[in-house]
N, C-alpha and C positions, 0 to 999 in steps of 0.2 A: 051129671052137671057138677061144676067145680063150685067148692064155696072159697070167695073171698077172704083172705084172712086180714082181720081186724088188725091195723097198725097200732102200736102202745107210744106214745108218747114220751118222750125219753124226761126225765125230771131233769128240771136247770139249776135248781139251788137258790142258795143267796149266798152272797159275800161277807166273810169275816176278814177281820184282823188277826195274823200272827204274830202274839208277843213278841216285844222284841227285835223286830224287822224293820218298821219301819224309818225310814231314815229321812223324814220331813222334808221333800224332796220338791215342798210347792204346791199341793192340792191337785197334782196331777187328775188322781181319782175323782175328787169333787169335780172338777171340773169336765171330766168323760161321761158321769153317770146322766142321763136322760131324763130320768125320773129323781134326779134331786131328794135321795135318798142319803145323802153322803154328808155327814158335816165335819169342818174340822176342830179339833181342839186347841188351845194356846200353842201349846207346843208343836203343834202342825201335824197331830196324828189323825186318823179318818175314826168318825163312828156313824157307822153302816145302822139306819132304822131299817133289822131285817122286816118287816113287816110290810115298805114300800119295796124293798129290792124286788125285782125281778130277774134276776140270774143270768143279766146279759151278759155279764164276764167282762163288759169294755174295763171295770175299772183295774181286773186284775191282768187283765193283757197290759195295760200302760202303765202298770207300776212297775220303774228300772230296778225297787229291790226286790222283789219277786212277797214282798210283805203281804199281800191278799191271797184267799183260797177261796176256793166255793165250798160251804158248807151243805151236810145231804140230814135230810133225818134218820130217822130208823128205817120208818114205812119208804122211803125215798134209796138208800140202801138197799133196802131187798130187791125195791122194781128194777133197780140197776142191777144186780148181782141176776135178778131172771131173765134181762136181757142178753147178759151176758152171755147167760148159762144156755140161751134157748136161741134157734132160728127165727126167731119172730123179727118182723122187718122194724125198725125204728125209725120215727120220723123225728128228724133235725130240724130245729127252728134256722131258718135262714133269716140274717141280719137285713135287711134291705141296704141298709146306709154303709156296713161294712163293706157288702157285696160288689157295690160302687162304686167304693172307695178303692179297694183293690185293683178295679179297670182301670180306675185312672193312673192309679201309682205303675201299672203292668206296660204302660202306651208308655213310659220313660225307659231308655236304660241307656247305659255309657257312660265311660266316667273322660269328663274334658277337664284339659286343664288351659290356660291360658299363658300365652308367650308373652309373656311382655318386652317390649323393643321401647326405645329410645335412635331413631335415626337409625333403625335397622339394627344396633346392636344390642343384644337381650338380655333380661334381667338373670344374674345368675342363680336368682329364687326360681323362676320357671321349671329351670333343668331338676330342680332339687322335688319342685313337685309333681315332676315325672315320676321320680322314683317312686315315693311313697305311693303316687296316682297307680302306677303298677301293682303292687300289691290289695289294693280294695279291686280292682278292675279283675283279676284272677280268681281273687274271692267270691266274686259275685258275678265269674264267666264273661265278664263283657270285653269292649274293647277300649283301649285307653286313646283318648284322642286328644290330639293338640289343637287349640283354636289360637289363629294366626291373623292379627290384622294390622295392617299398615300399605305401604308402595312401596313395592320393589321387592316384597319379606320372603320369597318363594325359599329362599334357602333358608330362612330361620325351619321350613316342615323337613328339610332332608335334615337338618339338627338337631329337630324335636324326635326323628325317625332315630337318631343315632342314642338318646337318650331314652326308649323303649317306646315312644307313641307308635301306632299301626296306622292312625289314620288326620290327617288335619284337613280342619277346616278353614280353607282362606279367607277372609275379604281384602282384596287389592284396588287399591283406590288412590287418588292422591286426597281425596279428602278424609285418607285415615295415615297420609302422615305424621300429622302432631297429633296427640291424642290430646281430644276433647271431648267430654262426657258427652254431650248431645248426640255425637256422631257414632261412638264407641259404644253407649245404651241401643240404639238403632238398632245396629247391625249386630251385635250381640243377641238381641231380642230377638229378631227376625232370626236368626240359626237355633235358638233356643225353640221356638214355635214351631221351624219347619223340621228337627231331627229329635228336638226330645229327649237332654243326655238325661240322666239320673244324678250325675254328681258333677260341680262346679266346682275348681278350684282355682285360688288365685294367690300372690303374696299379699303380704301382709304393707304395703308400700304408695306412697303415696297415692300413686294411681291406681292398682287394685283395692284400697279402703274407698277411694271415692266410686272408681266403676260397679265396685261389688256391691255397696250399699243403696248406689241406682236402679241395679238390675233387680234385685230383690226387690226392692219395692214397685218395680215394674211390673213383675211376673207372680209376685204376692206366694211369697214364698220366704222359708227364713232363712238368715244366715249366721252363721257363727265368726266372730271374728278371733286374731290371733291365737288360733289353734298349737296344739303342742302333744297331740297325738289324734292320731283319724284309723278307726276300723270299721269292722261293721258285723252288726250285730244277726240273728238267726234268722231276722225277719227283713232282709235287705237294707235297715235304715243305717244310716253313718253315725256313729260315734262320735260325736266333735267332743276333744279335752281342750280346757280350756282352766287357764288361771283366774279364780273367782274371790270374790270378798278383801281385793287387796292384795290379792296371789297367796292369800292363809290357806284355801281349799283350793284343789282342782272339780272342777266341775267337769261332769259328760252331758252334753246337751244333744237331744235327738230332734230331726225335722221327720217325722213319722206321718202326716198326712198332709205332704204338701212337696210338691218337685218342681225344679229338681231342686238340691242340699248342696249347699253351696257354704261355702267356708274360706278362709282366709288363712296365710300362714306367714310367720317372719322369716325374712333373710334368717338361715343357717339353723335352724331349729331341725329342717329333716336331713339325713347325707345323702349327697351327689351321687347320683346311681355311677356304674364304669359305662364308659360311652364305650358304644358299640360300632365300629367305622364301620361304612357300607349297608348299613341296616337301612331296609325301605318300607315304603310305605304309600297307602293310597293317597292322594292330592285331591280335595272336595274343593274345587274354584266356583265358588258364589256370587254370584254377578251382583249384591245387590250394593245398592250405594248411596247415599244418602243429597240432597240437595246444598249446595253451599249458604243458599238463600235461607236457609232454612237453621240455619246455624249461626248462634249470636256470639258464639268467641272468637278470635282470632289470635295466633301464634303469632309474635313479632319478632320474638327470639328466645333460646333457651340460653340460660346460664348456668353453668353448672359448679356447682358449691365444689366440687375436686379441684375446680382452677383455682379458686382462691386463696390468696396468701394465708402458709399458713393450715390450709384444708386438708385434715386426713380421714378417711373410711377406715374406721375401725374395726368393722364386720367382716373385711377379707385378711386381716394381717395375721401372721402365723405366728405371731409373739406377742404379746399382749403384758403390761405391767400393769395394773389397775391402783389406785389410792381411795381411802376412804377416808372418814372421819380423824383416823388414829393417825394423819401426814400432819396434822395440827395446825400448818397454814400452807397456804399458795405457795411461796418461795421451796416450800420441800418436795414439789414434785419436782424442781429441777433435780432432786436425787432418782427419782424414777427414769428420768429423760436418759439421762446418760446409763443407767441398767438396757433401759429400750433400743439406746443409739447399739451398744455391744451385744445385741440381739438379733441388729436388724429388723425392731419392730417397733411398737406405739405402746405410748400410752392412754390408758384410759382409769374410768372414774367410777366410783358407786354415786348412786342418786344425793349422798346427805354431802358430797364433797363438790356437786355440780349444783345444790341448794346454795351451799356456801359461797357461792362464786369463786371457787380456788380451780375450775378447770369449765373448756366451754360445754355446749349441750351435747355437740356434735359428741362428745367423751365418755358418754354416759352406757354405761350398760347394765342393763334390767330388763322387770317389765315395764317401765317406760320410757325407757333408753332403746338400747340397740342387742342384738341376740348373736352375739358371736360363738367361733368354733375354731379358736387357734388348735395350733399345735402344742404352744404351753399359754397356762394364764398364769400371773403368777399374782395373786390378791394380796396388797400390803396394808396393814391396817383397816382392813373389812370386814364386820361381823359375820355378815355371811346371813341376813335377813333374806327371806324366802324371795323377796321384789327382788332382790342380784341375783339371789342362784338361778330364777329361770332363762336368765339372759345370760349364763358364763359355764351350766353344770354340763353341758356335753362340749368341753374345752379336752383334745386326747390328755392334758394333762392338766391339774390342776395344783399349784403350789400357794399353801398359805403363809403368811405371816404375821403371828399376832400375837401379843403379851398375854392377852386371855387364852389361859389354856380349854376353856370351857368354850368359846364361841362356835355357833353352828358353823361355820365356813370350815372348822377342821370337818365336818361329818360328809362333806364332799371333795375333799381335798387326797391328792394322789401322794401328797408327802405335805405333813403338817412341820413351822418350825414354831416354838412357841422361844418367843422372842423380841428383845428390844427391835424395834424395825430399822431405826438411825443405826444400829451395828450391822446389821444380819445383812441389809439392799448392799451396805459399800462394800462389804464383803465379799457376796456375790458376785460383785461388777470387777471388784481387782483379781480374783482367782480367773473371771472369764477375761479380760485384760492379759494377764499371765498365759494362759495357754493361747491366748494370738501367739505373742508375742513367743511364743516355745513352738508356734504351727500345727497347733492342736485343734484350735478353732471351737468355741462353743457346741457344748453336745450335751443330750437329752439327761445325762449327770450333774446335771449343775451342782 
């Protein structure tokens, strides 16, 4: 007769602090721990009463600086070192709530991104977040899918195929030619419920800030808005970065028990993957569709700000002249205008010179301005405050001008001039003048 061999119970521990570590990151811990063992200090650091802990580990799983450990005793030491050491079977405490949690996060996966059209033609943020969408989808083995809704959009999925999606999902309807929230929540939700991606993405743009902050709250789940890097971490969750505190801190914010992760991005913040001609793709045509009756907006007509006098989009132009503070008044951009006309490009503005009223809003680039990606920028009289850099630092070129030789704007700058600005811009503008005029034509030597 066989005897049974007695299971040992594996010791759990309790959780300490490592000096040093932690980086007051919100009471994440406190707020994991079940048993309200956890409290925080002024400075936002955790003090673990080991005495209630019980060694569930949640809070040193959800701490992003890795600042907690499980502590063992001595006698707690050895039983682990004889488990080690020995065949004897060990019994795991299994989490229940974990255990759960896991099914539901595991019934997600994909990563979509979302086409956005205006009358069929698409936003050039979409393609952009194909790309990136490519890279986490790889990461995390899935498939990258496009989600496509409007009438008529069939070739925006052979587009989205050409810019690396494998698979889109249509809704074709004529009640999703103008996009209206009531209609675009709908049908959104209903693909989200019947396929389950893991990751949302969308631009950062009128209509994905409104659709995006709908759906989330729909499907109760979080979202991060105007993102500026997305990876993803050992445990499938997304990494949202993000500019925080005024854009003094980048912050990484995780949706860890809740899908799908859904984020937001600005025009020109990620690069345009290379289109791929002829690349295809599955076509998922979803029949569903939403009642007219049932929808209280109506589209009477679309205006579009590009018509009017006057109107420039400053987030596609390949040259860029920026002004700040140091143009001293409105009438001195007209020295930028004509740098910009022998550029073939635009001007634009930092936030303290569009505060001023010396240029419109539409001019503005920051973070809460516009997020451009010329070819050259070239910043005149800009400090170079962290709210501009995130809207101008991935410009392929970045040319400064500024009488402070100290100002951050040289620490991002591709060629710094430290200089009167009223000398250094006419300068500029008559040398590129001169070589027309010689058939030379403006080149990346300015």
């Amino acid at each position: 007769m066989s005897v049974q061999q007695q299971k040992t119970k594996k010791p759990r521990g309790v959780a300490q602090l490592l000096d040093g570590k932690c980086i007051a990151c919100g009471a994440r811990c406190q707020s994991s721990c079940p048993v309200n063992c956890v409290e925080m200090t002024e400075t936002g650091e955790p003090i673990i009463e080991a005495a209630k802990c019980i060694g569930c580990q949640k809070c040193v799983k959800i701490c992003p600086a890795s600042a907690l450990e499980m502590y063992f005793t001595p006698e707690e030491q050895k039983i682990l070192a004889d488990l080690a050491a020995s065949a004897l079977p060990t019994e795991e405490e299994i989490d229940p709530e974990a255990a759960d949690l896991a099914r539901k996060l595991a019934e997600y996966r994909g990563v979509w991104v979302l086409v956005e059209q205006i009358e069929g033609e698409p936003a050039k943020v979409s393609w952009e977040l194909l790309g990136v969408g490519a890279g986490l989808a790889k990461t995390l083995g899935v498939e990258l899918c496009a989600l496509v809704i409007g009438e008529n959009v069939e070739h925006l999925c052979t587009e989205a195929f050409a810019y690396g999606a494998t698979r889109a999902y249509q809704l074709d309807s004529p009640i999703y030619y103008h996009y209206r929230t009531e209609a675009y929540v709908e049908g959104c939700c209903h693909l989200i419920e019947k396929y389950k991606p893991e990751i949302i993405l969308m631009g950062a743009t009128g209509m994905g800030r409104d659709l995006a902050g709908a759906i989330a709250t729909r499907v109760a789940t979080g979202l991060t808005a105007d993102c500026t890097g997305l990876a993803i971490d050992d445990k499938r969750n997304l990494m949202q970065t993000r500019p925080a505190f005024g854009g003094n801190i980048m912050a990484t914010i995780m949706c860890d028990k809740f899908r799908p992760q859904m984020s937001t991005v600005r025009p020109n913040v990620m690069p345009l993957p290379l289109r791929q001609e002829g690349a295809e793709g599955v076509i998922v045509r979803d029949p569903f569709t939403v009642s007219e009756k049932s929808i209280l907006t109506k589209v009477i007509e679309i205006i579009r700000d590009s018509h009017s006098k006057g109107g420039v989009d400053i987030t596609g132009a390949e040259f860029i002249v920026s002004g700040g503070r140091g143009m001293m008044a409105p009438e001195n951009f007209a020295m930028l205008q004509e740098l910009a006309d022998e550029l073939g490009g635009v001007v634009g503005a930092s936030r303290s010179a569009v505060d001023a009223g010396w240029m419109p809003g539409d001019r503005q680039v920051g973070q809460t301005g516009k997020t451009v990606r010329p070819k050259i920028y070239i910043a005149c009289g800009i400090s170079g405050a962290i709210q501009h850099l995130v809207g101008m630092q991935d410009s392929d070129m970045v040319i400064a001008i500024n009488r402070d030789s100290s100002a951050p704007i040289f620490e991002v700058a591709t060629y710094g001039i430290v200089g009167d600005l009223f000398q250094v811009v006419p300068a500029i503008t008559n040398t590129i003048r001169e070589r027309k005029k010689q058939g030379q034509g403006p080149s990346r030597d300015i």
